[in-house]
Every structure is written in structure tokens, then in C-alpha cells.
C-alpha positions in Angstrom: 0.0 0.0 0.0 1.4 2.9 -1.2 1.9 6.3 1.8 -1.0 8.4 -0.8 -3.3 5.2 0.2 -2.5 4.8 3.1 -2.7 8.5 4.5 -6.6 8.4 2.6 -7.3 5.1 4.8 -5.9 7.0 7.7 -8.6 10.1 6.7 -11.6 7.6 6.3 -11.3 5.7 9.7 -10.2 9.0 11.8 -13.9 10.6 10.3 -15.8 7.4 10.9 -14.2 7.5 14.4 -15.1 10.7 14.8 -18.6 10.5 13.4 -19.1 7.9 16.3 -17.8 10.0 19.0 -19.6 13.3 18.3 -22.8 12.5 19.6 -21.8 11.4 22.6 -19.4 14.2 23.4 -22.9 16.0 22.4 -24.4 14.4 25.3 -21.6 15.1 27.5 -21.5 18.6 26.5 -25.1 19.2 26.3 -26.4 17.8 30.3 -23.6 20.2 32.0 -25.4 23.5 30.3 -28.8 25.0 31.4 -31.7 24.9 28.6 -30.8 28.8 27.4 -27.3 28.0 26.7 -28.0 25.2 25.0 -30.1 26.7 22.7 -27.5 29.1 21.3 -24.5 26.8 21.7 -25.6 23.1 21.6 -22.6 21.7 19.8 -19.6 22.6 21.6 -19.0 22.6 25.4 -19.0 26.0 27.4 -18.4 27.8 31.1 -19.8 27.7 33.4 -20.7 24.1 34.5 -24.1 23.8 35.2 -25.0 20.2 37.2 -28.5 21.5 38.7 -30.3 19.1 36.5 -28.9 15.9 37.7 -31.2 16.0 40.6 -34.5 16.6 38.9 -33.5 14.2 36.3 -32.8 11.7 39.3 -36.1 11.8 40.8 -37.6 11.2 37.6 -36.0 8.0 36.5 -34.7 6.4 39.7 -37.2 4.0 40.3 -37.1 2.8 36.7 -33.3 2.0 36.9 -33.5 0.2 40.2 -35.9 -1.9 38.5 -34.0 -2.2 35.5 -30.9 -2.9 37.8 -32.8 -6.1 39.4 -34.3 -7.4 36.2 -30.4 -7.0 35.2 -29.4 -8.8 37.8 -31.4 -11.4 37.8 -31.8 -12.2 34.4 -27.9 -12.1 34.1 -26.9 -14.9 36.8 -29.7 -17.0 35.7 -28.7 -17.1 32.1 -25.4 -17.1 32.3 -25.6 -20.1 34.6 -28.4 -22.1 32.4 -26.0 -20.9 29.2 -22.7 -22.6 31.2 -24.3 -25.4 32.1 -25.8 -26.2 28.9 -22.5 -25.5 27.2 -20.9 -28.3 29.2 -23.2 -30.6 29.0 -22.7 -30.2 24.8 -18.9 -30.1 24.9 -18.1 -32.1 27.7 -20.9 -35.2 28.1 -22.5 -37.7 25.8 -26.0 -38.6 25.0 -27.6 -40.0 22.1 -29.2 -37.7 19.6 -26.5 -34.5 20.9 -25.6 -33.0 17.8 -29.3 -33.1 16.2 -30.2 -30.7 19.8 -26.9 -28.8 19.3 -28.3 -28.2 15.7 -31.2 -27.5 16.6 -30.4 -24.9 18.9 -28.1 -23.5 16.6 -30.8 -22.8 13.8 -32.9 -21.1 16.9 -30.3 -18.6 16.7 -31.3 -17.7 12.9 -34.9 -16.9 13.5 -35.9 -13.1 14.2 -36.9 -12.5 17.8 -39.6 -10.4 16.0 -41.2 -13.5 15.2 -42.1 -14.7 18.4 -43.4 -11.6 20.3 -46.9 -12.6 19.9 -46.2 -16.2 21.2 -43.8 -14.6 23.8 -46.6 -12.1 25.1 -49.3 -15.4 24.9 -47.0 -17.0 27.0 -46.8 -14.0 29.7 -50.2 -13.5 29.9 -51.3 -17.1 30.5 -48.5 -17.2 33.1 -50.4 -14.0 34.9 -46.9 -12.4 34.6 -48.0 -9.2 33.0 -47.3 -5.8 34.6 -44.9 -7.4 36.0 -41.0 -7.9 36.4 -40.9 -11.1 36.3 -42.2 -11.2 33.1 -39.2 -9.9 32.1 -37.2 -12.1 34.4 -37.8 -15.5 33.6 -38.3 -15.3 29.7 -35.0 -13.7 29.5 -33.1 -16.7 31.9 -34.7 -19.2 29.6 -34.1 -17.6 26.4 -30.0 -16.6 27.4 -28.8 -19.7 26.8 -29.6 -20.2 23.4 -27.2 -17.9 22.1 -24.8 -19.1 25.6 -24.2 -22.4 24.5 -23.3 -22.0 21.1 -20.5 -19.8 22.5 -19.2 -21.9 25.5 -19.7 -25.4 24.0 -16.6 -24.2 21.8 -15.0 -23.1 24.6 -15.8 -25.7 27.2 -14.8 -28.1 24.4 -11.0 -26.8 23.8 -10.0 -27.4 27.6 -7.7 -30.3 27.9 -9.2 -33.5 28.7 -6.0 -34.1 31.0 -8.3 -31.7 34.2 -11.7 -33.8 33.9 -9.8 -36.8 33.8 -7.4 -35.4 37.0 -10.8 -34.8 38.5 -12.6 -37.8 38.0 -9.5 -39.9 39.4 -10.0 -37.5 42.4 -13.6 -38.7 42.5 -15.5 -35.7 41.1 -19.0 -36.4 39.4 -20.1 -34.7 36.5 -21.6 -31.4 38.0 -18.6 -31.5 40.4 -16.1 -31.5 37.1 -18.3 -28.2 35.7 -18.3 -26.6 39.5 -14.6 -27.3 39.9 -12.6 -27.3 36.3 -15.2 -25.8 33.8 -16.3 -22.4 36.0 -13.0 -21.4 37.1 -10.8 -21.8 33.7 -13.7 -19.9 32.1 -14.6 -17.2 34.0 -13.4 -14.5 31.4 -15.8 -16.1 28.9 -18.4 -16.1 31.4 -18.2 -12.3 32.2 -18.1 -11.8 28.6 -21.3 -13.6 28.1 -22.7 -11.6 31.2 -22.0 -8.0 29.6 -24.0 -8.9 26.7 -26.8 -10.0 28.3 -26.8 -7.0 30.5 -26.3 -4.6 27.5 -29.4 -6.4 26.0 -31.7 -5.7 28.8 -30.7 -2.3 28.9 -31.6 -1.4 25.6 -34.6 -3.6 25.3 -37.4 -1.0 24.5 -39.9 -3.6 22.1 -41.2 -6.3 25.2 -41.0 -4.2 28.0 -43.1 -1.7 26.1 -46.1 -4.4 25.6 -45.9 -5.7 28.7 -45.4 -3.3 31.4 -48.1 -0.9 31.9 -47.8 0.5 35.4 -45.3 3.2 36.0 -44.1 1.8 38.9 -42.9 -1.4 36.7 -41.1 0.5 34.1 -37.3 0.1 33.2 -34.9 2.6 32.5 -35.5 2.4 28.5 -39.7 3.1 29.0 -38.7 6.0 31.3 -36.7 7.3 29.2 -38.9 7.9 26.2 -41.7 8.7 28.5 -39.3 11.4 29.8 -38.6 12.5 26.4 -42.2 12.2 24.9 -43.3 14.7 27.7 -40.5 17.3 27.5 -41.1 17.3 23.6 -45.0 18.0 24.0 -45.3 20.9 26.3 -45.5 23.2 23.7 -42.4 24.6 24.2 -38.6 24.3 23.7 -37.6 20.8 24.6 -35.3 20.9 27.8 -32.3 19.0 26.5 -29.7 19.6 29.0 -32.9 17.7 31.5 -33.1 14.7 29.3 -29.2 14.5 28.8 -28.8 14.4 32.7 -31.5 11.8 32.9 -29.2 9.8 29.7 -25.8 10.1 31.7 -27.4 9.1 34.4 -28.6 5.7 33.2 -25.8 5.0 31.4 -23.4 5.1 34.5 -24.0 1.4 35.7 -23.1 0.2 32.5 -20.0 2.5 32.3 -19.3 0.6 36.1 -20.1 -2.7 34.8 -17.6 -2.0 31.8 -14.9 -0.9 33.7 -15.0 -3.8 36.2 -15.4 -6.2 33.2 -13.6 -4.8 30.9 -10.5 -6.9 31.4 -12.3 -9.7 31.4 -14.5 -8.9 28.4 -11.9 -8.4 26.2 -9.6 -11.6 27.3 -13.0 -13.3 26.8 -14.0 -12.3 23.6 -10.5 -12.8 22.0 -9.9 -16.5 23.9 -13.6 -17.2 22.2 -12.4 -16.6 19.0 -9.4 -18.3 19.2 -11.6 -21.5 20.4 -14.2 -21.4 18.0 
């Protein structure tokens, strides 16, 4: 690649990179302004500092991501644990008919989620799980590991036979071989797994939206556009610095959760690759 090619490559991913930063230094710069300032100088940051809307943007959407926080939570350790469990029993045991399920589940992966929201939301209702948390909770620990064991079978598969068969001269039993070799070796795959699943309830908007109805049951994504719908209809100009605060503020667990993580995430996601 000649240097003229090379600087134009350069050019291209520095703008990209910068068209994906902008916004969010937008948000950054936009939530520490009051709403006058911001309406002459929305684009660029500027003295002083105002933080007065954290507060009021607090009260609004607290509730909503403790809520979202549990359903997190929740959702998280039970799927990652089905999805590691499930993966081991792939990789690591044998049964007649394994590949055909491992198939099976596989081809689950290829069908729109889209498809089977009106099934899903059946499936709530009948369960008298509507307006209600837990129907948030338990679909999403039973539906985690069908994307989870596709990624750790391949993972649980590559470690070396020599530890489960160190273990089972020491006497372990199957579930003791995943408790004691399989967990531990894997825990960066693991964390990796639980960052995605966290970063998809986060963002879900689509089945919370159909099936909570009561404030008080709301998760941080239905708050937020609530918050936004009604700042954008009172007739006049929409209090962005307000809804930026109230964005920030959700998004700080997940900045946490990354930071904690992010070690982890990205020794997991590379070692995945490497397996698979």
C-alpha cells in the first residue's frame, strides 16, 4: 500500500471514528449547560458548568433504573448459569441424539426475535406475569442460553481433557467436574457472556413496552422515552440539558459494569475466537 493510500485510509477511519464520537461528546456537553445556553450553543461545550439538573433528572428515573438494575441482575446470573451449564453438557458429556439438539439450537439462533413476540406475550399473559417484572425475568433466563451455549460449548470443548480426567481420578461427578474445572478456567468467557446479556436488557425497549403498563414497573428504556415524549409535547422548547442528565445518568452502571469487566471482556472475547 502505497503512503498516498495509506494517509486516505488514515482520513476515512479518523472521520468514521469521529462521526461515532460526536454525539456522545454531544451528550456530555449538552447535560452540564442549562436549557438557554444550550439553545444558542448546543454543539460545543461552554463555562460555566451547570450540574442543577442531575437532581431533577434523578427523581424522575430512579425508580425505573433500580428496577431495570434487578431485572439485570437477575436475568444475568440465571442465564449465564443455564447458558454454562448447557454448554458443558454439549462439549463435555454424551448422549444420544447431541448433535441433532446442538443443531437444533443453533438454527434457533437464525430466527428473528420479532417473530415470536406474539407467542412470547401469549406466553406471559397465560402465566399471569403481565405488569410485572418477572415477566421480564424468567423469559430472558430461559431464552439466554440459546445464544450461551453455542458460544461456551466451543470453549468448554477446547480445555484439555487431562483436568476432567485429573478430576474424576479424584472422584468428582459430572456437576462437580463443571463446579470445579469448567467455572474457574472460564470465568473470562463467562463475564463476557454476562456483559451482553446486561447490555441487552438495557436497551430492550420492544417487550418491556407491551408488557409493562404501570409506571411503577417500568425500566430505565420506557422511562426514558416517556421522559422524552413529555418534555417534547409541552409546547415549548424541549429541555435537552434535562433529558441529557436523565441519559448520563442511566448510562453510569453500564459505564461501572464495563470498567470492572472490561478486562475480562476483552480476554473473553479474543480466547472465544481463538476457540471457536
Amino acid at each position: 500500500m502505497t503512503n498516498k493510500s495509506q494517509l486516505m485510509l488514515n482520513a476515512v477511519i479518523m472521520l468514521l471514528l469521529f462521526m461515532s464520537l460526536y454525539p456522545i461528546l454531544i451528550l456530555i456537553f449538552g447535560f452540564t449547560k442549562d436549557s438557554l445556553t444550550f439553545q444558542y450553543n448546543p454543539f460545543s461545550p461552554s463555562l460555566p458548568l451547570w450540574f442543577s439538573n442531575i437532581v431533577p433528572a434523578w427523581e424522575r428515573i430512579d425508580r425505573a433504573l433500580w428496577n431495570t438494575i434487578a431485572v439485570a441482575g437477575l436475568t444475568t446470573v440465571g442465564g449465564v448459569f443455564l447458558s454454562s451449564l448447557g454448554g458443558f453438557v454439549f462439549a463435555r458429556m454424551k448422549f444420544y441424539g447431541k448433535e441433532y439438539i446442538f443443531y437444533f439450537i443453533i438454527a434457533l439462533m437464525m430466527v428473528p426475535g420479532i417473530l415470536g413476540l406474539i407467542p412470547w406475550y401469549l406466553l406471559i399473559r397465560d402465566l399471569g406475569l403481565l405488569d410485572s417484572l418477572w415477566g421480564l425475568i424468567l423469559p430472558g433466563i430461559f431464552s439466554a442460553p440459546i445464544f450461551g451455549i453455542f458460544l461456551l460449548r466451543g470453549f468448554f470443548a477446547a480445555i484439555p481433557e487431562e483436568l476432567f480426567e485429573a478430576g474424576r481420578i479424584d472422584g468428582c461427578n459430572n456437576l462437580q467436574l463443571y463446579f470445579r474445572i469448567a467455572v474457574p478456567v472460564s470465568l473470562a468467557i463467562l463475564a463476557t457472556l454476562a456483559v451482553m446479556q446486561v447490555m441487552g436488557i438495557w436497551n430492550d425497549l420492544v417487550g418491556p413496552s407491551i408488557i409493562l403498563t404501570d409506571k411503577s414497573n417500568y425500566i430505565i428504556t420506557l422511562a426514558l422515552r416517556d421522559f422524552a415524549t413529555e418534555l417534547s409535547t409541552k409546547g415549548s422548547q424541549t429541555d435537552y440539558p434535562l433529558l441529557f442528565s436523565a441519559y448520563v445518568l442511566s448510562s453510569i452502571p453500564l459505564i461501572l459494569l464495563f470498567l470492572f469487566a472490561s478486562k475480562y471482556y476483552v480476554e473473553g472475547l479474543t480466547s472465544s475466537g481463538m476457540k471457536l
